[in-house]
C-alpha angles and dihedrals in degrees: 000000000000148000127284134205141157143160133204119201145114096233090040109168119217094207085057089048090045090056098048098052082043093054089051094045091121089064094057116008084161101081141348125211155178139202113184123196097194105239094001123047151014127184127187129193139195113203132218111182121217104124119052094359092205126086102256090077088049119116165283075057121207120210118231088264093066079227101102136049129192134209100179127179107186141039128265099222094192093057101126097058104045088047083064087057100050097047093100093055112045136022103237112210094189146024100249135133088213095065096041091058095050080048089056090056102052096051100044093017104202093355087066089081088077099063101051123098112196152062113297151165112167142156125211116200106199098203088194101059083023085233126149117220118191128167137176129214126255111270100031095252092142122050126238121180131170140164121218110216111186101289093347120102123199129182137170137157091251137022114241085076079060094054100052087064097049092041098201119029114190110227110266087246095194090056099050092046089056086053087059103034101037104010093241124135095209140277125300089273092041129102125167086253114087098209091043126078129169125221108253123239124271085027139118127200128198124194127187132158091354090307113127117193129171130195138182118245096163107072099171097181084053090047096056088059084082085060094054097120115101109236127201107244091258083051085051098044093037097054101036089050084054094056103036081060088055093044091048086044093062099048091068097060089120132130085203132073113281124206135162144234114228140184138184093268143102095255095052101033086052092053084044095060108037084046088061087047090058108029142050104273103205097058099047111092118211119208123197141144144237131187095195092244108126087207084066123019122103095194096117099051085049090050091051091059106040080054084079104038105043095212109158092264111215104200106205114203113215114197136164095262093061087057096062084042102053103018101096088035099062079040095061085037090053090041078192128064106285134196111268148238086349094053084050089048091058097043090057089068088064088046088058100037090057093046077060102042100255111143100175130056127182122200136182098247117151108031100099083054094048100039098031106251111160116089101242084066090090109014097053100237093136096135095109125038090209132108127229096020104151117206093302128081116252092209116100100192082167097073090052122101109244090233093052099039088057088070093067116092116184111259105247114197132203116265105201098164139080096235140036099249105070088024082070100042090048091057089052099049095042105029121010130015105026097037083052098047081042095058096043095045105053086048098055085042094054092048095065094040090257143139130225132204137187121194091180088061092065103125091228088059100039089044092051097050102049096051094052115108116270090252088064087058110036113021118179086340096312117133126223089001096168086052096049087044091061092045090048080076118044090037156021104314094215083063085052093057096035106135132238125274116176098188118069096165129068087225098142089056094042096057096051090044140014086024098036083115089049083047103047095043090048084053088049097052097047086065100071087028117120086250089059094107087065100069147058105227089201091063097041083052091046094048091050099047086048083054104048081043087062112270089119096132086128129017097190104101089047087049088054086056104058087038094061086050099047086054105029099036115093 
């Protein structure tokens, strides 16, 4: 896990280069290095080191031809074997993931993106074609932005290394009104920047004499045709379990401590379970928080887990106070709106895993996408992609400009399948929920100088999942039946049949409360914001005085406020 950068250009400027690797510090205090291609390219790298901990592994890595150099943000679980089957073919000098992947390339050139497992976002300089090649993996878990200038090309891991070389970057006003308007936080290319896009995942880009082409490699409906046998329900348990205990096995390929993040809930207490069948427990260190409010906290449920597991258990109290304290910082980290209290909770587990030496983290993130398990999988209520909404809209079009509301167009999203259902899953894998926990949560990780893993995002879980029949998902209005049937198993079953419960903050009372100070100064604020011309502060007023006087069903719209101020706000 570490930080990217690059420029192409024939006037590329290494104090340019120097400031972007030093903005992006937090994601690799390890190492720092630079690879210079004199009148064509530069490329910068922040290294955080979890594979291969000496420097001959460090980057930007060179392969033994003196023809390829590699900037790379992510791990190749499956490392080891396809270093096997590299050996023939080229004469590896460390144990590092990173070489083997640069190895990869340079033996199946583009076609090598097929055989990595794992969580990616790298860029390849052929100093011989003077071509740069860059992919990300399939899912979007790492980031990967860049600006194309004329005939100049710029990347980096996060975007505020963009943004010292722009200078100054105008708000992508489309995509912030859909974020008022819709809730949504762009399409896969779109960033808030209007000059700044991101490569979208399951995508490669090329880019040769100022010439800039991308291309899809990760085509996931062509991909479920392999999955087109029809298993009995114990076929179906039986071989997803096996490879749910492989995914989990390689993630924790690491020569650093590993920990995980847990909640009260089915994902984590499954990952949980199946860790301390294949690891040994009591060195394995579980992170999760609490806020003290009985109408939110999951603790007890996490405790009665860890009872029977016996993992070290670290309890992370979250407070209002925390919130003041924390909340312009994970805004300068996000560089984009992010989700909340809830976002600042969670990143308050990295926080506390760092200060005890824990690099790598893993989490239970994608199994509600890939086994239906939001309500609105089986009663229809999709209008609204977030999440604890209660029965009102969190969207204020009233407070927009009309000028300015024009601009939001509502999101519409590919339906490449022949039923709801997957047509569903497939918008919040792609589009909407998991590119927008992705993106939270690498942000809050590399802040703290962490890595994140998640064994539910392998592409052979998350393919075989999606293609298994609807009654393997939701059985007699149970959700994620196949999933609670394995836990059933290895655990309590009153933890495999645990609801869902998509808040975990008591944001909405918060904001009206405790933090009604922190509230009333972010409005404020807003108001001379460079985003002031997009709202009508009556309304806003209007809309806040409603809420403290007890129309909190949902906080989201007052969130998106003090977002926009934290960020727009100077």
């Amino acid at each position: 896990m570490c930080g990217i950068a690059g420029i192409i250009s024939a006037k590329h400027n290494i104090e340019d280069l120097q400031e972007m690797v030093k903005l992006q510090k937090h994601r690799g205090p390890d190492h720092t290095g630079e690879y210079t291609d004199p009148g064509f390219c530069r490329l910068g790298h922040n290294r955080l080191s979890i594979i291969d901990l000496s420097a001959e592994a460090n980057q930007p890595f060179t392969d033994n031809s003196g023809r390829y150099h590699l900037t790379f943000n992510g791990e190749i679980y499956n490392y080891i074997e396809l270093k096997q089957q590299l050996k023939g073919h080229y004469n590896f000098k460390t144990n590092s993931d990173t070489e083997v992947l640069l190895a990869a390339y340079s033996v199946w050139g583009k076609f090598c993106l097929n055989r990595l497992n794992g969580m990616f976002s790298f860029a390849i300089w052929d100093s011989l074609e003077k071509r740069l090649f860059a992919a990300r993996d399939r899912f979007g878990v790492k980031p990967f932005f860049y600006v194309k200038n004329d005939n100049e090309f710029y990347f980096s891991s996060e975007i505020k290394a963009l943004n010292s070389i722009l200078k100054h970057s105008d708000p992508n006003e489309r995509v912030w009104a859909n974020y008022f308007a819709y809730g949504s936080y762009g399409m896969p290319g779109d960033t808030f920047y209007q000059a700044i896009q991101q490569l979208p995942g399951g995508y490669f880009l090329e880019f040769q004499d100022g010439n800039l082409k991308l291309e899809k490699w990760y085509n996931f409906k062509n991909r479920l045709k392999a999955y087109s046998g029809t298993l009995s329900f114990k076929e179906a348990k039986q071989s997803y379990t096996e490879i749910l205990k492989d995914s989990i096995s390689l993630r924790f390929r690491a020569d650093v401590p590993v920990g995980f993040n847990i909640s009260g809930g089915v994902d984590s207490s499954l990952l949980l379970a199946l860790v301390n069948k294949s690891q040994e427990n009591n060195k394995i260190r579980a992170y999760t928080f609490y806020t003290g409010h009985k109408n939110y906290d999951e603790l007890a449920w996490v405790e009665k887990m860890i009872k029977t597991t016996q993992n070290p258990l670290k309890k992370v109290k979250i407070q209002p106070i925390n919130v003041i304290e924390k909340a312009r910082f994970l805004s300068d980290i996000q560089d984009e709106p992010y989700a909340g209290i809830p976002t600042l909770a969670y990143a308050a587990l990295f926080e506390a895993a760092k200060k005890e030496g824990i690099k790598v983290l893993l989490d239970g993130q994608g199994m509600d996408e890939q086994w239906a398990g939001y309500d609105y999988y089986q009663n229809s209520n999709n209008i609204n992609i977030i999440q604890g909404l209660g029965k009102t809209s969190p969207f204020k079009l009233q407070v927009l400009n009309p000028e300015f509301q024009k601009l939001a167009k509502k999101p519409v999203y590919p339906k490449p399948f022949n039923n709801n259902l997957q047509n569903l899953q497939y918008r919040d894998l792609f589009y909407t929920k998991i590119p927008r926990a992705l993106r939270f949560n690498d942000r809050i990780s590399m802040a703290y100088s962490t890595e994140l893993r998640e064994p539910f995002l392998d592409y052979r879980l998350v393919e075989f999942a999606f293609s298994q029949p609807e009654t393997h998902k939701i059985f007699n209005g149970i959700q994620k039946f196949l999933i609670r049937k394995i836990l059933e198993e290895i655990a309590p079953k009153n933890l495999s049949y645990a609801p869902k419960r998509p808040l975990q903050t008591p944001q909405r009372e918060w904001l009206a409360k405790e933090l009604k100070t922190f509230t009333d100064d972010n409005l404020e604020k807003l108001r001379y914001s460079r985003a002031s011309n997009w709202f009508n502060f009556k309304e806003i007023e209007k809309e806040w005085k409603n809420y403290q006087a007890g129309d909190n069903q949902s906080s989201f719209h007052i969130w998106q406020w003090i977002n926009t101020a934290l960020l727009m706000g100077d």
